[in-house]
N, C-alpha and C positions, 0 to 999 in steps of 0.2 A: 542336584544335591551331590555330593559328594559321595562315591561309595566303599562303605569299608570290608575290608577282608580281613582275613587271619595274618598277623603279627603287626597289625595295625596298631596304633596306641594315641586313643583319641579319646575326649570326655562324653562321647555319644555312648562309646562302648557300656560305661555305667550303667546309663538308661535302660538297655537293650539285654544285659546281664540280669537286672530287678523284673522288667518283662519274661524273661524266661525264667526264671526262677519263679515268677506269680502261676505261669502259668503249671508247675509242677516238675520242672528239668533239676535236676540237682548242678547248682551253681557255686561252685567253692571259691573263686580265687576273684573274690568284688574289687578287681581294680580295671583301671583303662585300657587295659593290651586287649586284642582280641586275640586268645591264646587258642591252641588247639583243641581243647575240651571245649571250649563254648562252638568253635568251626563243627564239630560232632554235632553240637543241640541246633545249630541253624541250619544243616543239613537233614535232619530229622525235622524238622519243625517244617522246613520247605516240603518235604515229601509229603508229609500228613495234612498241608495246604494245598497240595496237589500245583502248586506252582516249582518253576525250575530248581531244579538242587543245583545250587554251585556252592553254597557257603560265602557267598557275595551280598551284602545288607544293601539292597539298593531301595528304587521305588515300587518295585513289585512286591518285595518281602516286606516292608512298611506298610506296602495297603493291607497285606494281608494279616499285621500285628491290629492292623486298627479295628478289623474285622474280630478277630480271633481273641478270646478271654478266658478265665477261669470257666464260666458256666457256659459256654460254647465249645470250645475246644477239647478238651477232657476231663469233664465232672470227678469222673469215676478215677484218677488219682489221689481225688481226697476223702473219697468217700471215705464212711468208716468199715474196716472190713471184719470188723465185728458188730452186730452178731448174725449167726447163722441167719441166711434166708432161704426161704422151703422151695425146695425141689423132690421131685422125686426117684428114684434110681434110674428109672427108665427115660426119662428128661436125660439124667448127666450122663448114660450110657451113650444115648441119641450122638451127642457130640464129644465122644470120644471118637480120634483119627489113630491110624498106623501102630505103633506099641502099644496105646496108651488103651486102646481096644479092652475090654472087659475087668475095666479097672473103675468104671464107674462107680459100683454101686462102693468101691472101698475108699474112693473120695469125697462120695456123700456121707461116709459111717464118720469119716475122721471131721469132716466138717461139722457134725451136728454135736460128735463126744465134745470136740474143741470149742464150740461157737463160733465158725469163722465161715464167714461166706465162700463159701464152694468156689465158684467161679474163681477165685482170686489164688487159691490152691492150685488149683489147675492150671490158670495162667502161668504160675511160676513155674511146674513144672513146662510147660508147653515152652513158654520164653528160654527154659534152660538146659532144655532135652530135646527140641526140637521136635514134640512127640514121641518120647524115648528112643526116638535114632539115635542121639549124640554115643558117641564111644564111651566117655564115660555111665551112662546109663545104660549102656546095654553089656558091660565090662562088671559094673559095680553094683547094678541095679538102683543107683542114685538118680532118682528125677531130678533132682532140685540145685545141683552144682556144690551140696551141700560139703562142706571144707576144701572147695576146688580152687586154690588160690591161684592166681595170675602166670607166676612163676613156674607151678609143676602143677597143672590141674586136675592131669589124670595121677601123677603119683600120690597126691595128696587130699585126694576128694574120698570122704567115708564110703566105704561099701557095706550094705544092706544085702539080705538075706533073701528079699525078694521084694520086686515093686510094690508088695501091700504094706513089705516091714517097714520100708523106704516112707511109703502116704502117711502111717501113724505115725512113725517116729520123727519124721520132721516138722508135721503140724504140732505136736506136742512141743517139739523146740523151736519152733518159731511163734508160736504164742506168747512161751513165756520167755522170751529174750528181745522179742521186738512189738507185742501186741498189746501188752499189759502194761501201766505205767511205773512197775515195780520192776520191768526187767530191763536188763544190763545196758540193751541197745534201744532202748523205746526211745522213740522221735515223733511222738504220734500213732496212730491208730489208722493208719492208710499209707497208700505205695509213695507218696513223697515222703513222707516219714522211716517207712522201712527204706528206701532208696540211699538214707544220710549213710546208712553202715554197711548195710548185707553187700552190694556192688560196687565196683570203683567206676560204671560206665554212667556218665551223667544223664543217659537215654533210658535207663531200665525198668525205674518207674512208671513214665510215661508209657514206652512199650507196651509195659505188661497189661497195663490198663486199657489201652487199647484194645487188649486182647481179651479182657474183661467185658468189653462192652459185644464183640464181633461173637463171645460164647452167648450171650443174653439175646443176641438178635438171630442167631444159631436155632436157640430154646424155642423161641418167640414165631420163627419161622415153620417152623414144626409141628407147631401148634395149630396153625391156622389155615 
């Protein structure tokens, strides 16, 4: 078979574009180039197949599209991440790492005031603070990247008063701007939906739910 790479422009590419995009990647530009944002989702896609990362579509990454689906690969991007489900403070504590340490019980308050699955909270934090190491969060006390645009993202990311002010006040605004079907950026009720606006990285959805799923197995482990 013939193998394609990035700045390729080929009518396979289409296919391969509609397959990532099924599977939860944010896919914008549906034409035949294989452009640099889709080379990002088939580099992530390879790692998370645990087959070679090159960003090269050959026979190995085909087997592993054939294999790989919606309800194999990552559920938990479309899940709905409303509404809350029960944990208890000492559960979300459990798997709190490095900053994020004794901030549990005030990610389970905002989850449950909000109705939003916990886990999914914390992922974005975690995806966007790195477990509040990032400079911006330990500068601004913003977990969440929130007004950190591309351009000047520590000049222009909100600062909070402190990591608790930081968990309420952004659950409150990401509710209602991306969770609710009345708000400004709703795309759905799950991380492919929130993916279309909140990030220009076609991987962040996906990520985060990853990281959704490795906090449940976290829980889960702990338990037993």
């Amino acid at each position: 078979m013939k193998f394609l790479r990035c700045g390729d422009k080929d009518d396979r590419v289409l296919g391969w574009k509609d397959y990532f995009d099924s599977l939860g990647y944010k896919i914008i530009n549906k034409t035949n180039l294989y452009d640099k944002m889709m080379y990002y989702v088939v580099r992530d896609f390879q790692g998370k197949a645990h087959i070679k990362v090159d960003g090269i579509i050959g026979p190995i990454t085909t087997g592993a599209s054939n294999y790989y689906n919606i309800s194999n690969f990552c559920p938990e991007v479309y899940e709905l991440i409303k509404p809350y489900r029960q944990y208890n403070d000492e559960q979300i504590e459990f798997i709190m790492l490095y900053r994020l340490k004794g901030l549990g019980r005030m990610f389970n308050t905002a989850a449950i005031i909000y109705n939003i699955d916990v886990m999914h909270i914390i992922a974005h934090a975690v995806l966007e603070s790195n477990w509040g190491r990032s400079v911006i969060a330990r500068v601004k006390k913003n977990l969440f990247g929130f007004r950190a645009y591309d351009q000047s993202p520590l000049a222009s990311a909100g600062t909070f008063k402190s990591y608790e002010d930081c968990i309420m006040t952004w659950t409150k605004w990401w509710r209602d701007y991306y969770l609710v079907a009345t708000g400004k950026y709703y795309n759905g009720c799950h991380e492919k939906g929130v993916n279309v606006r909140y990030a220009t990285s076609p991987i962040a959805g996906i990520n985060k739910s990853f990281i959704v799923r490795s906090l449940r197995r976290a829980v889960i482990r702990n338990e037993s």
